[in-house]
N, C-alpha and C positions, 0 to 999 in steps of 0.2 A: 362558637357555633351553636354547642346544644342551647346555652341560655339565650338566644335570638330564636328558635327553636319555642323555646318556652315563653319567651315574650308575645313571639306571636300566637301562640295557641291561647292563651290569656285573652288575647285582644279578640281573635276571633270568639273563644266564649264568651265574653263579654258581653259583643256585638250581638251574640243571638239570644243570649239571655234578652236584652234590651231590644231587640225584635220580634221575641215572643211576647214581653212582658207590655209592651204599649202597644203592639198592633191590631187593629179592629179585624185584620184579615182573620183573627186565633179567637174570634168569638166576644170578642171588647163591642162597649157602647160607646161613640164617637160622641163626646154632646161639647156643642160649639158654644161658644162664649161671642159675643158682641155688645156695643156699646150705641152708640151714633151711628146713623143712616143717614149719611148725607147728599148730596143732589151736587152734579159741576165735577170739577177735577177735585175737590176736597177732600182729601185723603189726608189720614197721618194714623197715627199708636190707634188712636181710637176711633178715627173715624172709616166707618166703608161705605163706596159710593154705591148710587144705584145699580149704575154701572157696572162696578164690581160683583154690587148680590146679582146680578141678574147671569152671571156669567157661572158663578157658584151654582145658584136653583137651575140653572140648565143641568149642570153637572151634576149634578145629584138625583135628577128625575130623570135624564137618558143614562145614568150610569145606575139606576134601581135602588136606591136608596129610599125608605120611609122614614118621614117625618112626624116623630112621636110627640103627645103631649105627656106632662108633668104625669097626669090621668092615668094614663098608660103603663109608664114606668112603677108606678106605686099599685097599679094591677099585675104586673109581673113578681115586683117584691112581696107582694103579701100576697099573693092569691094563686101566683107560678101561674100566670094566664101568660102563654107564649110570646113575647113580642116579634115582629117582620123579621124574614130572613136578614134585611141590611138595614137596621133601624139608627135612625141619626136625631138628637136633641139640637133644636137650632133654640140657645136662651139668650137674651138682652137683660142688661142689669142697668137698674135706674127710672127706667120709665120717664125718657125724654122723648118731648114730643114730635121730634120726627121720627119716633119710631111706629105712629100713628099716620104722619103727613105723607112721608118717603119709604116704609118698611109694608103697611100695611097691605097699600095697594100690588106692591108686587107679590106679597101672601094669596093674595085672589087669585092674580096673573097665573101665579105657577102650581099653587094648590100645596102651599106651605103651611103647616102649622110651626109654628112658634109659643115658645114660654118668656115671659117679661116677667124680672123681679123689680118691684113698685118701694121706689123710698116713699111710704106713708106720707110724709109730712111734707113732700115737696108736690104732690099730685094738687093739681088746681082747681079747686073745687066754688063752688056757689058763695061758701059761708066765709072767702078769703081767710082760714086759719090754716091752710096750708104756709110751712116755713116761706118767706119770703122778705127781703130779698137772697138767694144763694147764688153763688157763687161757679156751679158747675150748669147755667146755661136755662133753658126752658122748658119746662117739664110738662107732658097731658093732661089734658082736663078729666073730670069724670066722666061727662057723658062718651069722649071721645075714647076712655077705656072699655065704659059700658056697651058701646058698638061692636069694640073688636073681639069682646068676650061672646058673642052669640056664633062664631064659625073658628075661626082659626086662629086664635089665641085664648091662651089661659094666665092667669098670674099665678104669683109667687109673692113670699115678701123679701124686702131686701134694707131692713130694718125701717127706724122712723125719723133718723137726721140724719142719716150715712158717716154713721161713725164706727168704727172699726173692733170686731169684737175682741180682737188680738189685744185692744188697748184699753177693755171694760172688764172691771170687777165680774162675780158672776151677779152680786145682787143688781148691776149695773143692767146688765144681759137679760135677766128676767124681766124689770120695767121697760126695758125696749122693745123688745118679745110682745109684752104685755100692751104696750102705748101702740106699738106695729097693730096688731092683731085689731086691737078697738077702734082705731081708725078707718082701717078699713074697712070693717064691719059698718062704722058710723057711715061714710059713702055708698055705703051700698056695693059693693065693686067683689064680686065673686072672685075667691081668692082660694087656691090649692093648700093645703097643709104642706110649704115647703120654705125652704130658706134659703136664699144662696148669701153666703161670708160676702162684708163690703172686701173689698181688694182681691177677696178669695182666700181671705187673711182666719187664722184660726190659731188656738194655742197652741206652737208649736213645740213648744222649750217643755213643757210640763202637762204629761201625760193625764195626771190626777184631775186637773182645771178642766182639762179636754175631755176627760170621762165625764165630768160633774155638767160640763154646757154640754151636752147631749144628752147628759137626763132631762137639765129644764129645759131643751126641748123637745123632748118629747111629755115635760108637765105641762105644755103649754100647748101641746095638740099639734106640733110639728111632727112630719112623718117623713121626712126626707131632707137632707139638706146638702147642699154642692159648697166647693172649694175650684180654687181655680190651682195647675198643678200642670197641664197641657200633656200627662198622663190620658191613657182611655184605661176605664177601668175594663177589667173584666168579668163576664158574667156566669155565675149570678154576683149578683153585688154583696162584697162582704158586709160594710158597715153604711146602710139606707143614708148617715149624719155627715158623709166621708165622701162623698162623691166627688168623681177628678171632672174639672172641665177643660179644656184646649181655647184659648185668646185666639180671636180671627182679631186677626190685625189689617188696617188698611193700606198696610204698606209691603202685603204679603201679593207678591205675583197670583196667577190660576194655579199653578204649577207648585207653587209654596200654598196653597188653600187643600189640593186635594193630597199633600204629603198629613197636615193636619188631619184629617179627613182619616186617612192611614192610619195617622197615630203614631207615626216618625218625627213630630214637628220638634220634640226637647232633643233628640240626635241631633237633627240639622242646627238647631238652636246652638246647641253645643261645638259644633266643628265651627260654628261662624265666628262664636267668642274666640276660641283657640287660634283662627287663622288672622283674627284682627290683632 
């Protein structure tokens, strides 16, 4: 009896640990991850329909949630300028172009701002050297980023052939950083000092690697950089290079968006594995 006793009191500290430590309720920044904005019933891992976001930006602007840019955040981190009582990061990684055709205009609709991180080398530009042909779909043009850069979106980078920094040397890291950076400077395309990891992938195994790619970048003018972890961090943010995101997935119910949202989604995550 006493060790059932003890089992359980474990499990329950457990549980509030991990409901203090990911919930947005205790002072965390929820910032959402997304991919694809697609139109119809097209749903899957990565893709969420109109449909779907439209159901989310409801939920988020009758339930008092602000919609922070990149901007903002790095005025909080370095400057301690307060951010909204319930501030929420909505970021896209990749910069495919429905999320110009199908994303944008419901940013109008609802009075969303949004942060996109841009693969450099896939963006579609005048002088065709953007990478081409790849393999992950169709990517925006420049003029069609330079539109959505004047109200409710801002960029990011999110390297320059979407390769994965988990799997790059650092000298590796630096010329990506470096080719990222000049590229888009070369299109003209107003870009935030920020980085979000391809996969959300970072060096995990060895601490030293991981110290060193957060020096280069910040030698390279980066001021923030995201990971994906479906973690909310807490604020203030310990480490600016370390930031947690949460995957909106499109095959997440309303119900399974605003537990995300919370900041419960790795719990849930986790009992679904165990009961499969």
């Amino acid at each position: 009896m006493i060790y059932l006793l003890i089992g359980i009191t474990g499990l329950v500290l457990v549980a509030a640990f991990l409901f203090i430590k990911m919930s947005s309720f205790f002072g965390g920044l929820p910032v959402l991850n997304y991919h694809n904005i697609s139109t119809g019933n097209n749903y899957d891992w990565h893709n969420v329909t109109t449909g779907q976001l439209r159901k989310q930006f409801e939920y988020l602007n009758k339930n008092g949630y602000t919609t922070i840019f990149i901007s903002d955040l790095l005025e909080y981190v370095e400057q301690k300028k307060p951010l909204p009582a319930k501030p929420v990061m909505i970021t896209l990684d990749d910069g495919y172009r429905d999320n110009f055709t199908n994303l944008y205009p419901l940013l109008k609709e609802y009075n969303i701002r949004a942060n996109i991180f841009l693969v450099a080398g896939f963006i579609q530009s005048p002088d065709n050297k953007h990478l081409s042909p790849n393999p992950m779909g169709e990517f925006m043009y420049v003029d069609e980023a330079l539109e959505m850069s004047k109200d409710l979106v801002q960029f990011g980078s999110h390297s320059y052939s979407h390769q994965s920094y988990a799997a790059l040397s650092l000298p590796e890291i630096e010329i990506d950083l470096r080719k990222t950076k000049e590229r888009l400077q070369e299109l003209g395309i107003p870009v935030q000092p920020c980085h979000a990891y391809i996969y959300g992938a970072y060096n995990q195994n060895d601490d030293n690697k991981r110290a060193a790619m957060f020096e280069l970048m910040k030698q390279n003018g980066m001021r923030l950089a995201f990971r994906v972890s479906n973690w909310v961090d807490k604020l203030p943010i310990k480490n600016p290079f370390f930031i947690s995101r949460i995957h909106v997935s499109g095959l997440f119910p309303l119900w399974k968006f605003k537990v995300a949202v919370w900041g419960f989604i790795k719990i849930f995550n986790r009992l679904e594995s165990i009961m499969k």
